[in-house]
N, C-alpha and C positions, 0 to 999 in steps of 0.2 A: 664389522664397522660399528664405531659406537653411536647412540642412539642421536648424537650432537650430529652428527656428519649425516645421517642415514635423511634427514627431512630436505636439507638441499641436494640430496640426490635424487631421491622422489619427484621433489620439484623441476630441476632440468630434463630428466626423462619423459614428462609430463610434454612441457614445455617444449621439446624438438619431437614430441612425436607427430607424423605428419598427417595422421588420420585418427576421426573420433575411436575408429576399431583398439585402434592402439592404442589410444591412451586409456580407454575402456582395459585394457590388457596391462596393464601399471596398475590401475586402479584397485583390478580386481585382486592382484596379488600382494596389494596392502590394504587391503578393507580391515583389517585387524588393527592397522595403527589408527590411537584415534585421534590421534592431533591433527595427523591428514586431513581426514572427516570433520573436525570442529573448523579448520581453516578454511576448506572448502563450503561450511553453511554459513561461516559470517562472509564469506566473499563473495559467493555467487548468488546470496537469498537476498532477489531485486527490492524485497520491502527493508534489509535492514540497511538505515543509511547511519552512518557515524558523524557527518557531518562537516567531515574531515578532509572533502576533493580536496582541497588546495595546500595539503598540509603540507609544510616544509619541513622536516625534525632538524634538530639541533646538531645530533650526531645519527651514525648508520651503523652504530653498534660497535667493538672493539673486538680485537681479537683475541680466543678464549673465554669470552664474556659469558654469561649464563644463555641457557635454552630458553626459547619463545615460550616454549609450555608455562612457564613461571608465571608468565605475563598476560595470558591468554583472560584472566579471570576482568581483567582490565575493558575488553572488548564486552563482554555481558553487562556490568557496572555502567558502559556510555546506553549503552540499548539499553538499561532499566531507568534513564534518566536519572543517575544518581550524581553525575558530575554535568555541570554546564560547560560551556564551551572553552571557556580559558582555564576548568580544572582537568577537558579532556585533555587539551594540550600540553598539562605541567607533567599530566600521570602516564603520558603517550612518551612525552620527555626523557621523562625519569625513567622511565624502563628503555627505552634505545641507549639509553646513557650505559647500561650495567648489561645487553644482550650482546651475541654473540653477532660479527659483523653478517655472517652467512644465512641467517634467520631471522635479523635486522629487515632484509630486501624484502622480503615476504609478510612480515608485521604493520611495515609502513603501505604493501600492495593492499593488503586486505582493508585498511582504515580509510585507505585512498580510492576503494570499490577500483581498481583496475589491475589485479593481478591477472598477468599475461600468459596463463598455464592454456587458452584456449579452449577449455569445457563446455559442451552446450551442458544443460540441465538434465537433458534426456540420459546425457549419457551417466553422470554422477546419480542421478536416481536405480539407475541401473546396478550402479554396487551398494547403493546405500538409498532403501525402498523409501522415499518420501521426504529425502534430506530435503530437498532445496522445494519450495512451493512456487510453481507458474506465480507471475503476480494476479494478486487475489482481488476478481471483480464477480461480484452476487450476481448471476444475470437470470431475468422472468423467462420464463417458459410458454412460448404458443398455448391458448388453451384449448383443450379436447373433450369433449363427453366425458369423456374416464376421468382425466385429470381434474377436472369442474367438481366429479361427483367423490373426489378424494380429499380437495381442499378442506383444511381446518376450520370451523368455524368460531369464534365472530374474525371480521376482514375489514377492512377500508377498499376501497373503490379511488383508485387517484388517475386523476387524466395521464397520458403518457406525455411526455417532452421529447423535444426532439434538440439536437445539437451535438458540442463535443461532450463526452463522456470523460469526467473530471474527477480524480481521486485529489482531494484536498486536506493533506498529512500536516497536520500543524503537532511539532514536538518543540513545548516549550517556548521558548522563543525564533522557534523558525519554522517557516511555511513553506512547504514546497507543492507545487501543481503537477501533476501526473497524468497522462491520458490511458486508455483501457490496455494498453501493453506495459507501461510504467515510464514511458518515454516523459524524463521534464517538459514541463509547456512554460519557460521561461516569460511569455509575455505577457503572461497576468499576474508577474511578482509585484505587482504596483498594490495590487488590492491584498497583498500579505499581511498589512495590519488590522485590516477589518474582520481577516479570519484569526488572528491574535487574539483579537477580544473575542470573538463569538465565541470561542473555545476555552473564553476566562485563563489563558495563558497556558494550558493543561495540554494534556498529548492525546489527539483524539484523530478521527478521519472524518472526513465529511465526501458524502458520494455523492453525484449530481449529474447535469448537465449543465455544460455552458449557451447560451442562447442570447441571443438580441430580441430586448422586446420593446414594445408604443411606448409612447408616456401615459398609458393605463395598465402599463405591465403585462400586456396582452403579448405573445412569445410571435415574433413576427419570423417567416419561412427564412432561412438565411443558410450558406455554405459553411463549410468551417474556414477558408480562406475570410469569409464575410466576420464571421464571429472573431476570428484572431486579432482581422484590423477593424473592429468594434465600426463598419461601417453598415449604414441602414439603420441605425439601429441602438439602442444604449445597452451595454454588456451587463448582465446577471447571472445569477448563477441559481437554479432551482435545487433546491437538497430534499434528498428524500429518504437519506439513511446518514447514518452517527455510529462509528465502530469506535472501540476503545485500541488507543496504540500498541497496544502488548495484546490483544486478539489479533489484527490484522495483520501484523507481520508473523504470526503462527497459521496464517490463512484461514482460521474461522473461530468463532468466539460462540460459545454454546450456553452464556451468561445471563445475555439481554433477548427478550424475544422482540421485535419489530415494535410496538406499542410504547415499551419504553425508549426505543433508541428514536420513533417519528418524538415521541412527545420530548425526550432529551432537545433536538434540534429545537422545539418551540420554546421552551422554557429558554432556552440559549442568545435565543432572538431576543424574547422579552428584556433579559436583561441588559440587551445591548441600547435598548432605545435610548436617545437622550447623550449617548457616546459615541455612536457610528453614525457619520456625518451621510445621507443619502444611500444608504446600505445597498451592497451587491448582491445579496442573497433572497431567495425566494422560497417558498413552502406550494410543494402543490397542495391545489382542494381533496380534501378527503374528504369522502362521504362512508361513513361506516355503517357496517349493516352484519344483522344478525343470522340469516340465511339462507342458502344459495339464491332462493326468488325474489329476497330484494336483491340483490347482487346484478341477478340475471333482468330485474324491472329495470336499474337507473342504467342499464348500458343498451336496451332499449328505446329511450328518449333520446339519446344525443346520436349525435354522426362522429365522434373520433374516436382513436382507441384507446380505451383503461388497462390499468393494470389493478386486479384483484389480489391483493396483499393478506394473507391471513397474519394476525399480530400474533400471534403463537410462534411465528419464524424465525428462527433464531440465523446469523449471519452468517457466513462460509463463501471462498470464492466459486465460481463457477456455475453452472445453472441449478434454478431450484425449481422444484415443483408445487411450492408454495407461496409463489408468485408467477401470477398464471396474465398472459398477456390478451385481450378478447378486440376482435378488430369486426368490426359490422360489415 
């Protein structure tokens, strides 16, 4: 079979197979083809969005037309932020115009994040060790004796927040709100332009929690049903890390260590004053300290729990041990 015909057959074997086992068993007897493997990491990697849900193409391709491989370089080009929005649609265009109609279905699935092949991630990691990344959230670590007397020194010391857990993806001119699985949280796209400016229009992420606080900014106990309909309470947002967009969708950036990405988010603030009318975002208190006994002194004085950040830590999803959580 030639190499034209060979990827939509791939793709309906995939697609009628009726257990992960099995498609797991397709997979693994084309692990050698790599377009397979490039279609399946821009399709199922939850951080890359193309920005495209709603696309409509012009044409579904023709018959005879050229292979998707041609066109593939197109999908890296939108992820590098090198075409905005009406040049991803000319150059999404332009190539369904000249592909072939069979490999058309699966160009436009992938841009549309809902190709219907049924994969969980488990299973595609399985042939292909590390393709797709869980989506990427840093989370602290309980602290323990051991772990206390391992942390890096110098740290900040930051109160802990409580609420939802907010990945806020601003690429270029669009913002989108994420919760800790990557699920959209469409009811805060109202504040998309204040995270526009704080990010000076750039592609960055912003980590946080969502919370309702007083009118002294004081973070008042609230549910996340509470926090959604902003009742009790005025809706803010506390940031407490700054990933760059081409880290985060590789799930860990080994670039910036913690220091500069807190102080990134303050410098970001500053410039917004004077342009963001009543700002939604918040900074927690850091109190920095040079070694474990001031560390272990300021969480002695209070009753809530800190989280001990060493600035040496550089970002990556899932737990660290350089962010250590201490509860009295």
């Amino acid at each position: 079979m030639s190499k034209a015909g060979l990827i939509p057959k791939i793709a309906d074997s995939i697609r009628s197979a009726e257990t992960q086992e099995d498609k797991l068993a397709i997979l693994s007897k084309y692990h050698n083809e790599t377009l397979i493997k490039r279609i399946l990491k821009y399709a199922y990697n939850p951080m890359i969005d193309f920005g495209l849900s709603n696309f409509t193409p012009r044409s579904m391709g023709k018959e005879h037309g050229m292979g998707m491989s041609k066109f593939m370089h197109i999908l890296e080009e939108i992820i590098e932020g090198k075409f905005d929005y009406k040049e991803s649609m000319f150059a999404t265009n332009l190539a369904l115009g000249h592909m072939n109609d069979e490999e058309a279905t699966i160009f436009v699935g992938i841009l549309r994040k809902d190709l219907d092949w049924g994969l969980e991630i488990e299973t595609i990691n399985k042939v292909w060790e590390n393709l797709v990344h869980e989506y990427p959230v840093q989370i602290a670590t309980e602290a323990t004796p051991e772990l206390l007397s391992k942390l890096e020194f110098p740290c900040v010391v930051q109160h802990m927040s409580s609420g939802i857990r907010v990945s806020i993806i601003v690429k270029n001119d669009e913002v989108k709100f994420k919760d800790k699985h990557g699920n959209n949280l469409p009811f805060f796209d109202d504040l998309a332009p204040q995270f526009q400016e704080l990010a000076q229009f750039g592609s960055v992420v912003f980590d946080g929690h969502a919370l309702l606080v007083d009118d002294k900014n004081v973070s008042i106990g609230a549910t996340d049903q509470q926090i959604i309909a902003r009742e009790g309470g005025k809706l803010k947002f506390m940031l407490w890390d700054l990933i760059r967009y081409d880290g985060f969708i590789q799930g860990a950036d080994t670039r910036l260590g913690y220091n500069w990405r807190y102080n990134g988010i303050e410098h970001m603030m500053l410039l917004t004053a004077g342009k963001v009318e009543d700002p939604c975002f918040l900074l927690p208190t850091s109190h920095p300290v040079k070694i474990p006994e001031h560390a272990m002194g300021f969480v002695e004085k209070i009753n809530s729990p800190v989280v001990i950040k060493s600035l040496a830590n550089t970002w990556g999803g899932g737990y660290t041990t350089q962010e250590l959580i201490v509860r009295k």
